[in-house]
ROVEX-654820 format. One record per residue (C-alpha): chain; residue in three letters; z, y, x negated. Coordinates in steps of 0.2 Angstrom, whole numbers, plus 5000, padded with zeros to 4 digits. Each point is the difference from the previous one (the first is absolute). Example, Ala and Ser with C-alpha at 12.3 -4.5 7.8 and 13.67 -1.06 7.14 Angstrom:
<pt unit="A" code="ALA" c3="5039" c2="4978" c1="4938"/>
<pt unit="A" code="SER" c3="4997" c2="5017" c1="4994"/>
//
This chain:
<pt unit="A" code="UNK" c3="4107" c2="5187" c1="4802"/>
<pt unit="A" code="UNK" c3="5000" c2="4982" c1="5003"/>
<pt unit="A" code="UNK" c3="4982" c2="4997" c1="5002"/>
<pt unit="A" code="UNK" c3="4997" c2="5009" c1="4982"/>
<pt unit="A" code="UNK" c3="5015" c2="4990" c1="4994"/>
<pt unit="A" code="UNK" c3="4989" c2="4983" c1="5006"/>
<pt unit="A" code="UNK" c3="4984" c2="5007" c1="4997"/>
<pt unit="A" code="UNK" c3="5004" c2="5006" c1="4981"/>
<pt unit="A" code="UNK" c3="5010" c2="4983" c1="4997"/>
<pt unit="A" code="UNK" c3="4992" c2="4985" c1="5008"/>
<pt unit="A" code="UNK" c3="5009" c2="4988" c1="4987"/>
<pt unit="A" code="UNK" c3="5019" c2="5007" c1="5005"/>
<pt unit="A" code="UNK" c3="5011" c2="4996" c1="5012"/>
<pt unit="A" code="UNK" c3="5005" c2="5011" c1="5010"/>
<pt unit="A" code="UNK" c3="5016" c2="4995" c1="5010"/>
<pt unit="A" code="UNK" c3="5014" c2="5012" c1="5008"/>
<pt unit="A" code="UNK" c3="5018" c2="4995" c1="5007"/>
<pt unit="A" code="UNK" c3="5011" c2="5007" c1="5013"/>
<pt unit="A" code="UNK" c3="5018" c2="5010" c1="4995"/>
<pt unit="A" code="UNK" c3="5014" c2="4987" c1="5005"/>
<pt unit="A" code="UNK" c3="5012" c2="5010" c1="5013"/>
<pt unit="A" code="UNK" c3="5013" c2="5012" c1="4992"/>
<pt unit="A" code="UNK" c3="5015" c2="5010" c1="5009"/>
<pt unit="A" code="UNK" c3="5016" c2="4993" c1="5010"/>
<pt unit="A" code="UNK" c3="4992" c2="5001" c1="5017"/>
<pt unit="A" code="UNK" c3="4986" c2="5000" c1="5012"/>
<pt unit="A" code="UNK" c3="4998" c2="5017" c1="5002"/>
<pt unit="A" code="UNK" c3="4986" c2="5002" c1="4988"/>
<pt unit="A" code="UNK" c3="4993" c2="4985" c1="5005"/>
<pt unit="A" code="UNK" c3="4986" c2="5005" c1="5007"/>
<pt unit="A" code="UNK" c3="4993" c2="5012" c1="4986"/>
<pt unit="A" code="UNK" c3="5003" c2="4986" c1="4991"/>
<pt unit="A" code="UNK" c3="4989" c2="4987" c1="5010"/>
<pt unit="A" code="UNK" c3="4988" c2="5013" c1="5004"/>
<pt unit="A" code="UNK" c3="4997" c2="5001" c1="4981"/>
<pt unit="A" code="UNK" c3="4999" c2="4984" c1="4997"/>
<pt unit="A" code="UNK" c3="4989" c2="4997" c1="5015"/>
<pt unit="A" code="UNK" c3="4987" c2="5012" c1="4992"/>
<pt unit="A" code="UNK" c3="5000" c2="4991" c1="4983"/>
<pt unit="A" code="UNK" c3="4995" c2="4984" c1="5009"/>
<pt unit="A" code="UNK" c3="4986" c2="5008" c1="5011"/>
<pt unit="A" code="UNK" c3="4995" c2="5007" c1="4985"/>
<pt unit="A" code="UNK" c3="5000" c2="4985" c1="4992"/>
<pt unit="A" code="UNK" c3="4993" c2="4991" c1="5012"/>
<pt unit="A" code="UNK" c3="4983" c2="5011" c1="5004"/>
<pt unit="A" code="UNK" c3="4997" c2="5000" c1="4981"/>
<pt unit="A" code="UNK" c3="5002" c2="4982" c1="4999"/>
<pt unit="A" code="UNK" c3="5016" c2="5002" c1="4985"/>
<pt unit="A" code="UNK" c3="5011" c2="4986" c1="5000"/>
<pt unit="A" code="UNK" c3="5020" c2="5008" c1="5006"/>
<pt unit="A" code="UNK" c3="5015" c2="4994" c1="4996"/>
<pt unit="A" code="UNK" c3="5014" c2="5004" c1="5016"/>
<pt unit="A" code="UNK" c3="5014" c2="5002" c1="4991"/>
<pt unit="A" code="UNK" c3="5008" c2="5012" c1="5013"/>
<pt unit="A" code="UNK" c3="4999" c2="4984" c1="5013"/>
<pt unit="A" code="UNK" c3="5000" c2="4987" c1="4989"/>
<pt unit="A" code="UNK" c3="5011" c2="5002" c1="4986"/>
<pt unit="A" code="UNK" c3="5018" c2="4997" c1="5010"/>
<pt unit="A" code="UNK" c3="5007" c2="5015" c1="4997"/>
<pt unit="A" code="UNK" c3="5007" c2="5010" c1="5016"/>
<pt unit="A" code="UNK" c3="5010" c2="5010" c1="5006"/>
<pt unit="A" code="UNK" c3="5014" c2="4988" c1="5002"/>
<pt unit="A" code="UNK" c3="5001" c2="4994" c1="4982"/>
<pt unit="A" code="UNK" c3="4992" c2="5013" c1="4989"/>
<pt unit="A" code="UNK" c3="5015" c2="5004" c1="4990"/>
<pt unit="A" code="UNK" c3="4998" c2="4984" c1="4995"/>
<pt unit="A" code="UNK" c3="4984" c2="5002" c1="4991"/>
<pt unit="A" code="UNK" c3="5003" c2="5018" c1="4994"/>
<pt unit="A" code="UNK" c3="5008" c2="5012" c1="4991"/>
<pt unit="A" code="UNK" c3="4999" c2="5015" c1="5013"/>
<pt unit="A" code="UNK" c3="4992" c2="4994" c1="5013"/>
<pt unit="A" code="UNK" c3="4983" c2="5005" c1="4994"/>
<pt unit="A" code="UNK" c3="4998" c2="4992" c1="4983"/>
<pt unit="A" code="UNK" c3="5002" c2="4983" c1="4998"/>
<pt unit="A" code="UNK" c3="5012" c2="4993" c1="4989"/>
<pt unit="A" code="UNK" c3="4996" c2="4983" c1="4989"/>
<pt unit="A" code="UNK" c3="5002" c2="4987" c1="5015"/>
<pt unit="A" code="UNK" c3="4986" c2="5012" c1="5007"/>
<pt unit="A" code="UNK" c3="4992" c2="5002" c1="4988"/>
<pt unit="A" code="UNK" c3="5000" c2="4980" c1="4998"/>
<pt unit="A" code="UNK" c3="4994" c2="5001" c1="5017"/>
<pt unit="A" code="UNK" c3="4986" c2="5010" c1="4999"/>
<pt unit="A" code="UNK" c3="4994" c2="4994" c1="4984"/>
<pt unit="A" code="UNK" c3="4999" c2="4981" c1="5005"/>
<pt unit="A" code="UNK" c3="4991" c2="5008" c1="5016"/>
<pt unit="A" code="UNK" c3="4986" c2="5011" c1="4990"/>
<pt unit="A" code="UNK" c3="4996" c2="4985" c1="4988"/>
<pt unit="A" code="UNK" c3="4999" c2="4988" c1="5013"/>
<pt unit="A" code="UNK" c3="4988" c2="5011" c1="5007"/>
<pt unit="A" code="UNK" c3="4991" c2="5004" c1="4985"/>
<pt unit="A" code="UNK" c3="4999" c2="4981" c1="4997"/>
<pt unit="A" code="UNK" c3="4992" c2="4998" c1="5018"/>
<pt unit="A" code="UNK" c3="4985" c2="5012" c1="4999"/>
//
């Protein structure tokens, strides 16, 4: 799919970004990373830029009521977060 994607749009830009962490604990941490992980290997073989927001945007475990409204969705202080993050990003590549 991504090789058709790069082939049938060589003037696009194709990027992906990780899910930042949800849940109160670690118990689905590792799903979580796992997922994560594979969005960057993909990524990475395919030579697509990836933003890591599930280890770079902040948000943990520890303060993720902070940053959202259930502890999946982020409220407007994550969003703030994330959106400063994706067009930083977007302004890098």
């Amino acid at each position: 799919v991504l090789s058709r994607l790069q082939t049938g749009n060589p003037y696009k830009r194709i990027v992906f970004a990780t899910l930042v962490k949800r849940g109160t604990d670690d118990a689905d941490y590792a799903d979580q990373k796992g997922f994560a992980d594979a969005i960057k290997e993909v990524s990475k073989f395919y030579a697509i830029p990836v933003l890591d927001l599930f280890e770079e945007s902040g948000i943990t475990y520890n303060n993720i009521t902070q940053y959202t409204t259930d502890n999946t969705h982020p409220n407007d202080l994550g969003m703030e977060i994330i959106g400063r993050m994706i067009s930083n990003f977007l302004y890098r590549i």
